[in-house]
N, C-alpha and C positions, 0 to 999 in steps of 0.2 A: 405284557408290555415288554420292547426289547430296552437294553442299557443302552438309546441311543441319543439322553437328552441327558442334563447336568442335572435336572430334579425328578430324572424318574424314579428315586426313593420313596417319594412322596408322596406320588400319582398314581391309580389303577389304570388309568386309561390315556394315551398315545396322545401328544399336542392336535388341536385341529387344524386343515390344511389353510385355514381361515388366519387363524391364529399367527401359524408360522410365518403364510405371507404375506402379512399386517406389521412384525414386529423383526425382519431378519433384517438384516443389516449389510450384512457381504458384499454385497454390491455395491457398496461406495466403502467400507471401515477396510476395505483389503489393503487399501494405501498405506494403512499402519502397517503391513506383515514387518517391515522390518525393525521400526520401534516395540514389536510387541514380542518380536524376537529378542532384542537387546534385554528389555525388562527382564525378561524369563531365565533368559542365562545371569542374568546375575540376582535373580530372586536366588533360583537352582543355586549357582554358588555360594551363596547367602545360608544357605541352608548346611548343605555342606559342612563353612564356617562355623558354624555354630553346633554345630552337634546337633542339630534336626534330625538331618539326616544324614546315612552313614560317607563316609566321602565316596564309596563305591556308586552308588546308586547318583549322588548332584553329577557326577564327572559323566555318567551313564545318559541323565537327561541333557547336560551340556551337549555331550557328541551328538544325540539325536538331535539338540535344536541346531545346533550347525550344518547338522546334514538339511535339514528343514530349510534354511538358511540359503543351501546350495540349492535346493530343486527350485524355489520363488527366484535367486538369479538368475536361473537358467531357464526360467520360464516350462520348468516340468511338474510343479506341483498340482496334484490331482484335489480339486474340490472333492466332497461327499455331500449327499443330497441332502443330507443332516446339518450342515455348518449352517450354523447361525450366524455366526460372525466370523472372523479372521482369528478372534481369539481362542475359541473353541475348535477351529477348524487348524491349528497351528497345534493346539496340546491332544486333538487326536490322532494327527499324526505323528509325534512322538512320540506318544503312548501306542502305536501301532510298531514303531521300532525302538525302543526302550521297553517293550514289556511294560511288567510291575511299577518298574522304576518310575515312566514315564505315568503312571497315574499318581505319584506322587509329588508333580512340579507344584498343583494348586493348594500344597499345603500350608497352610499361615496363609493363603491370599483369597481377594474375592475377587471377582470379575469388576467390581469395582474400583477400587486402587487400581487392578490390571490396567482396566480402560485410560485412566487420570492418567498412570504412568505413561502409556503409550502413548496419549494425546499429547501430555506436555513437552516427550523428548520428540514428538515432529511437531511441534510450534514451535520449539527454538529452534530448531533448523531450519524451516522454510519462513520463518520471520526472518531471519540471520541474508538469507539467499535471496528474498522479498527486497530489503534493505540494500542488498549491492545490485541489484537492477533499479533500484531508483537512482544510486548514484551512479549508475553508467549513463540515466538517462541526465543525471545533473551534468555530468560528465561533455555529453553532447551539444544539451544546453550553452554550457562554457565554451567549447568550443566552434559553434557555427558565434559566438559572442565576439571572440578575441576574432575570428576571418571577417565581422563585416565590418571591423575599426571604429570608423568615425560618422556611418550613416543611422539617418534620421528618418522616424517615422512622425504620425501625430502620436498622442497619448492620450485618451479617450478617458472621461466620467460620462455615465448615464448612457454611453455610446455616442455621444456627440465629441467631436475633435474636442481638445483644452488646452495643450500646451507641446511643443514638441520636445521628443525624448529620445535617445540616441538609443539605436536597436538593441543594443547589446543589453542596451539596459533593464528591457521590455524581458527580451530571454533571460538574463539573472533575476530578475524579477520571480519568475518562474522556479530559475532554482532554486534560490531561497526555499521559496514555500515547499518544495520536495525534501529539500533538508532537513525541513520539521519532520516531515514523514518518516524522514530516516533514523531521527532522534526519537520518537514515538512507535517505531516497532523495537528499536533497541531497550526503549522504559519497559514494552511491555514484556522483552526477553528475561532483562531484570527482575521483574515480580513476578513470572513464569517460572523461574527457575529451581523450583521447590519440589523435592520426591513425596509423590502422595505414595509411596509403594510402603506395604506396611501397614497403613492405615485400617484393613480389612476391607468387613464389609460397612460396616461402622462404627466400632470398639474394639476394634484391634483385635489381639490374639493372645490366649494362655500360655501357646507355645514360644519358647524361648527363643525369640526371632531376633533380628539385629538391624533394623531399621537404615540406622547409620553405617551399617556395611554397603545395603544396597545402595544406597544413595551415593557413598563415594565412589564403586563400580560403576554407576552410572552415569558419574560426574552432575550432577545436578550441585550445584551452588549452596540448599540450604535443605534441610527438611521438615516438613506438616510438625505442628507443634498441636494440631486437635484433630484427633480422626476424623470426626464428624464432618468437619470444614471442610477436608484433603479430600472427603468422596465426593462432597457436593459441590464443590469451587467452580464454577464456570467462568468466573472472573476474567482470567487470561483468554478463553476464546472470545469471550467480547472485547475486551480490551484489542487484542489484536486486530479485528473484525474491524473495532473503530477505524484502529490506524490506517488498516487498507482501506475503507471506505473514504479516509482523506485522500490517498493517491488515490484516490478514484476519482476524486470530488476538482484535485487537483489535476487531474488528466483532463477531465470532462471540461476545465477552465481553458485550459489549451485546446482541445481540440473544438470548442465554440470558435473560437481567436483564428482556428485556419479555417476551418469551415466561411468565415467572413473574408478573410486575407485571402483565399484563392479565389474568391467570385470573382466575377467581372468586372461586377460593382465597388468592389475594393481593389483587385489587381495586385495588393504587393506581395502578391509569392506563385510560385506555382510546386505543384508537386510532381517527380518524378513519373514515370510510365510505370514503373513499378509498384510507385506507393498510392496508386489509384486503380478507381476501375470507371469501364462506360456504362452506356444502358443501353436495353435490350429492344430498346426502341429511336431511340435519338443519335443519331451516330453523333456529333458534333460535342454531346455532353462527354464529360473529366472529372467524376466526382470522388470527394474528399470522404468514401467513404470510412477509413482510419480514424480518420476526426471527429465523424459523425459518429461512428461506435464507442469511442471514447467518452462523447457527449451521455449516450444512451443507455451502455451498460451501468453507468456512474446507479440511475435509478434503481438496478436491478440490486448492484452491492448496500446501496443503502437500505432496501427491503430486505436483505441478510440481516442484518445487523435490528434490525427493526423486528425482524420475526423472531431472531433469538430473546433479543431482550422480554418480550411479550410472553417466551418462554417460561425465560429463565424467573418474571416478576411473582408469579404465586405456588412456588414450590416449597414445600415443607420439608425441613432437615431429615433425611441426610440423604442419601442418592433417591433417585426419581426416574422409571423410565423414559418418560420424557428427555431426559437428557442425553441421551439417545440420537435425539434431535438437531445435537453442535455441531455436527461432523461435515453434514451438506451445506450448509452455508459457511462455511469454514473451507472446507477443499473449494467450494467456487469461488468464491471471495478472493483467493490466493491464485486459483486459475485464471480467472479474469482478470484481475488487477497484474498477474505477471506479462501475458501477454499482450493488454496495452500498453505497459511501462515499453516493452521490448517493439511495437508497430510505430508505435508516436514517437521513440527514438529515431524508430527506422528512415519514418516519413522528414523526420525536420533534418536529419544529418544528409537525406539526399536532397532537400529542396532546393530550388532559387528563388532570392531575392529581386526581387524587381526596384533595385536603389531609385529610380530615377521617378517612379511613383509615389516612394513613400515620400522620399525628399520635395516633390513636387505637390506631395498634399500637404506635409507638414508646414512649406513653408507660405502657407494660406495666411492674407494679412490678419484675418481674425484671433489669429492664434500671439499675435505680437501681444494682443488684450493687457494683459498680467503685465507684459513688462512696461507698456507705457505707465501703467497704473505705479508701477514700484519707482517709475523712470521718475515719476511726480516726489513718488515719497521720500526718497535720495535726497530731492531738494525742498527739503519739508512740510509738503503740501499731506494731512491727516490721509490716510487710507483709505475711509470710507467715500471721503470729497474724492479722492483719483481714482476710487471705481467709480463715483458716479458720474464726474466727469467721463472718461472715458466711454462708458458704458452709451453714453449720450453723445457721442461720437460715433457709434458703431450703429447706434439709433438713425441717427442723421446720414450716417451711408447708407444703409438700406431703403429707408423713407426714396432718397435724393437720387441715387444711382452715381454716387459721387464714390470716391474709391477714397477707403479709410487714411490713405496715406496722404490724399492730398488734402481733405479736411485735417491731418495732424502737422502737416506740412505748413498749412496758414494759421495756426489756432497760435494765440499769443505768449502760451504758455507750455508749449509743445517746439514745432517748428520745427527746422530743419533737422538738429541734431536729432529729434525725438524719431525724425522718420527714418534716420536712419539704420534702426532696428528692424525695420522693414528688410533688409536684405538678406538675399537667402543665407541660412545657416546661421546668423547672428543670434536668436534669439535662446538655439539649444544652448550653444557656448555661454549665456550669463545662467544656464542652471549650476550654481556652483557650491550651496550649501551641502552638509555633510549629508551623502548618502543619495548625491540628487542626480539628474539626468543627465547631467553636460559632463564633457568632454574631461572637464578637470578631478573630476570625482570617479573617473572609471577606474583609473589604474590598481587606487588604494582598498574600489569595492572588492573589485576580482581577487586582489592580496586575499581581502577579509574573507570571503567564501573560499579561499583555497584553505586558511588554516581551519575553518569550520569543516571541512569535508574533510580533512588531513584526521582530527580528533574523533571524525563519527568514524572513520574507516577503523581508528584506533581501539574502539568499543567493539568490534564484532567479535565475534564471538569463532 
């Protein structure tokens, strides 16, 4: 048997070819090269520091992982038909130019702390990067908000029209809910931030390692206080998994919203020539395909996260090959979710608005409903008597073919002044309670989402 596997000590006979290509990895884990180079150099110096090893020999595997370092930037690094992984494929070529030396990087370490370490310093960075494309896309949000000023759409429960809501309002609406996102991949940069390096393979090490050296080399925030826990913690890749599966969930909400807004049948927007495509049958079709991926993929991140947990739920302390398993739902989850944040930006910063339709559905008499009802309770008539009233108004125009206005118009406890809520635009202007859709409550919302975006920007990392 040749020395071309990390336990051919142990083995008479060569891995099967079954085996290998059932269990390698490389082809997706290569996206750590750089996190699994970072860990290494400062195990290596670690090592060094401590009197491990001699400082000739750390400073020897240093240079070779820099050189290492240089060939994957420059895209000259040579695979071997042996790597298993990035990790083993990274410490044999160093120990191909380091000598001796370079078979001494895995000393005090296992392939498992390796892996933790690698994964967790590329979760907080692409959670960190994840986080400000959402707020580029809050960003865009705000401003197609503050360009349409004072226009009004309907504001839909159950998908029936209910009350109308000034546009800008509908899009911060929106950011809001991404904001959350942006504060929930920050939490889970937070509880991420821990060096498993050290830990071994699950009890640590005889040899007089320094835990806390590599950790502050690394910058990591805190360090594993149980070996056990630090090899098996998959916590943070679910956890972050959640968080994108909400931008996803929250992408998938908007893009239902234009998927409807560019039809026919709704009209108030269209998209760009760019941020569409036709069909290969229909010349006349413009579809919102951006919106509709947005919609669609939402299912596929949720089945990430879904398939992990199902993973992660009966596994016995302490690493598990299984776990093996984080990495693909993980890199896609962050591919997909990055690249919606970045099209659904795209798509709404170039769209138009069609004012003249939303304004012309929102100001549908039905939609006055709520205010006559409040119009009642101003002048102390109980809430539930001015819905039912009302309600029996709107009864009696449909029945009748009488137009709700002019049944409010003659009604003896309504009348003229009631109807004239009826006119357009009046009815957004009395939304005026804290945080509500009218006119009067915009200025102080926008304040409030600029300092909330102001404090998340303050947290990155």
């Amino acid at each position: 048997m040749t020395e071309k596997h990390l336990w051919h000590g142990r083995f008479n006979e060569a891995p099967a070819d079954s085996l290998m290509a059932f269990t390698q990895s490389i082809g997706f884990d290569v996206r750590l090269w750089q996190d699994d180079i970072a860990g290494s150099i400062a195990h290596a110096q670690m090592l060094g520091a401590s009197g491990v090893l001699p400082r000739t020999e750390s400073d020897a595997i240093v240079a070779a992982l820099r050189r290492v370092e240089s060939e994957f930037a420059s895209g000259t690094f040579a695979f071997a038909p042996n790597d298993e992984d990035i990790h083993t494929a990274i410490e044999r070529r160093v120990t191909e130019i380091a000598g001796a030396a370079g078979a001494r990087l895995h000393t005090g370490r296992s392939r498992n702390d390796q892996v933790a370490t690698a994964l967790r310093l590329f979760a907080k960075r692409e959670f960190a990067a994840t986080a400000r494309r959402v707020l580029h896309c809050i960003d865009v949000l705000d401003r197609r908000a503050q360009e349409v000023g004072d226009t009004y759409l309907p504001g839909y429960t159950h998908l029936q029209r209910a009350q109308p809501v000034l546009l800008s309002h509908h899009l911060r609406a929106h950011a809001w809910a991404l904001s959350r996102d942006v504060g929930r991949l920050l939490d889970a940069i937070t509880r991420l931030d821990v060096s498993p390096l050290g830990a071994g393979a699950l009890a640590g090490t005889s040899l007089p390692t320094d835990a806390h050296d590599s950790q502050r080399r690394l910058g990591f925030a805190g360090i594993f206080a149980n070996s056990l826990d630090a090899v098996s913690d998959r916590d943070f890749v679910a956890e972050g998994i959640f968080a994108l599966t909400m931008v996803a969930v929250h992408l998938s909400r908007i893009g239902e919203e234009w998927v409807l807004w560019t039809s026919e049948e709704f009209g108030f927007a269209s998209l760009s020539d760019r941020h569409a495509t036709g069909s290969s049958m229909l010349p006349q079709k413009k579809n919102a395909d951006i919106a509709e991926l947005a919609r669609g993929k939402a299912g596929r991140i949720i089945g990430n996260l879904t398939g992990l947990l199902a993973t992660l739920k009966g596994l016995p302390l302490s690493y598990n090959r299984d776990l093996q398993e984080d990495k693909e739902p993980l890199f896609d989850s962050l591919d997909q979710v990055n690249r919606g944040l970045e099209a659904v930006a795209d798509m709404i910063s170039a769209a138009t608005f069609h004012v003249d339709v939303m304004q012309r559905a929102a100001d549908a008499p039905s939609l006055v409903a709520t205010d006559l009802a409040e119009w009642l309770v101003a002048r102390g008539m109980p809430f539930r008597q001015a819905h039912a009233k009302v309600g029996e108004l709107v009864s009696r125009s449909l029945a009748s073919g009488t137009s709700l206005v002019d049944l409010v118009r003659a009604d003896d406890q309504l009348g003229p002044d009631a109807a004239a809520l009826f006119a357009p635009g009046i009815a957004v202007r009395r939304r005026t309670s804290h945080g509500a859709a009218g006119p009067s409550a915009a200025a102080s919302q926008r304040e409030e989402l600029h300092r909330v975006i102001t404090a998340l920007q303050a947290r990155l990392p």
